[in-house]
Structure formats: structure tokens, C-alpha cells
N, C-alpha and C positions, 0 to 999 in steps of 0.2 A: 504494500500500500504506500502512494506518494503522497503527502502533504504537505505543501506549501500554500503560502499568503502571499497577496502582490497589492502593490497599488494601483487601482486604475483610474484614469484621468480621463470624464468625458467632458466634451467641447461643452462653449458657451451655450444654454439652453437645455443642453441634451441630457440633462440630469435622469431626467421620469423614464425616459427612451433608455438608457442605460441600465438603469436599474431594473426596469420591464426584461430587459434579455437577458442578461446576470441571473434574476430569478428561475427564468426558463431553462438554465443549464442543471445539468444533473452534477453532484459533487460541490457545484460553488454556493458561497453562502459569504452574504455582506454583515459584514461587523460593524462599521463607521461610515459616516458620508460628511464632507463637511461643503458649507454654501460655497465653494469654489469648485467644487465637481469632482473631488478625489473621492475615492471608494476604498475602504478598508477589505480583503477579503480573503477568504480560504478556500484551498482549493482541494478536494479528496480524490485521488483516483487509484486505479488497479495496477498500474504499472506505468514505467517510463514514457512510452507510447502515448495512452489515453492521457497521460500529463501534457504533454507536448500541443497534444490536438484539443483542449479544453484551453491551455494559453492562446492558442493560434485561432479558436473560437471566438474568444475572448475581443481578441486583436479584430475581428471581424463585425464584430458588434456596432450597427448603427449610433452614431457619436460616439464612439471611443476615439480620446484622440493617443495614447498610449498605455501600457502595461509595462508593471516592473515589478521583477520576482524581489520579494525580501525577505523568504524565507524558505528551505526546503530540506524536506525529512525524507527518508526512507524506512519503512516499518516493514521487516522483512517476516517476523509473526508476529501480527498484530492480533493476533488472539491469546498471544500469552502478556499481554500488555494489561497490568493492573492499574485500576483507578485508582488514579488518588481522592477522589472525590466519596469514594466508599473506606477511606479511613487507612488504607494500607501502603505502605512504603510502596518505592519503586524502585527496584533493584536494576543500578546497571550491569550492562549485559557486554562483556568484551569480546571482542573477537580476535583470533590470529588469522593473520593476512600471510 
């Protein structure tokens, strides 16, 4: 599973129009917006690929005037990923490369 957050910047006016197509995607979801047209937001997807092609959706969105990644995870088992929100540590996980 990929997650990452980006900024996205739509033109002057295009606030409602941007946020209307953001909704319609599958995996994104808006956190912020502020009265200058940037958009806080997260982005879920199943692999490298469908990350790629939800940015590049994104990028295509009637008034966007850009997108900028600022942040990006990889969750390789994301089923063994405990909540913190359910009271319990979260144990890092190392890997040898």
C-alpha cells in the first residue's frame, strides 16, 4: 500500500470544480483548503503504478493549476500495522537490504 499527501493548487475561481473531482477519485481524500486554492490531501493506493496514475489524474483535473508530493510511505503489510488510536505501541519494523 502507497500513501502519500500532496499539495494541490487550483487556478483562480476553480476552487468548487477542484474539489468536485478530488472527491470523485477513489483513495484521495482533502484535509485543508485555504481561500487561495491550495488543497491539503492524501493519497491511498495499491501499488506504485495506481500511485502514479491517481497523481497524473490529479494533474488532469479541470483547474488544477499544479500538484506537489510532500509526502510518501510504503506499507509493505499493512495488515500487520497496529493502531495507535486503539491504545497500542507501534513497533518499528527493520529491514536488511
Amino acid at each position: 500500500m502507497n500513501i502519500s499527501s500532496a499539495i494541490v493548487h487550483a487556478g483562480p475561481g476553480q476552487l468548487p470544480l477542484v474539489q468536485a473531482g478530488l472527491a470523485g477519485l477513489e483513495g484521495v481524500e482533502v484535509h485543508a483548503v485555504s481561500p487561495e486554492g491550495k488543497l491539503i490531501v492524501t493519497i491511498e493506493s495499491a501499488d506504485d503504478d495506481s500511485n502514479v496514475a491517481t497523481y497524473e489524474e490529479i494533474g488532469r483535473l479541470q483547474g488544477v493549476m499544479s500538484t506537489a508530493m510532500v509526502y510518501h510511505q510504503i506499507e509493505s503489510e499493512p495488515d500487520r500495522e497496529v493502531s495507535v488510536e486503539a491504545g497500542r505501541r507501534v513497533e518499528p519494523q527493520i529491514k536488511e537490504i
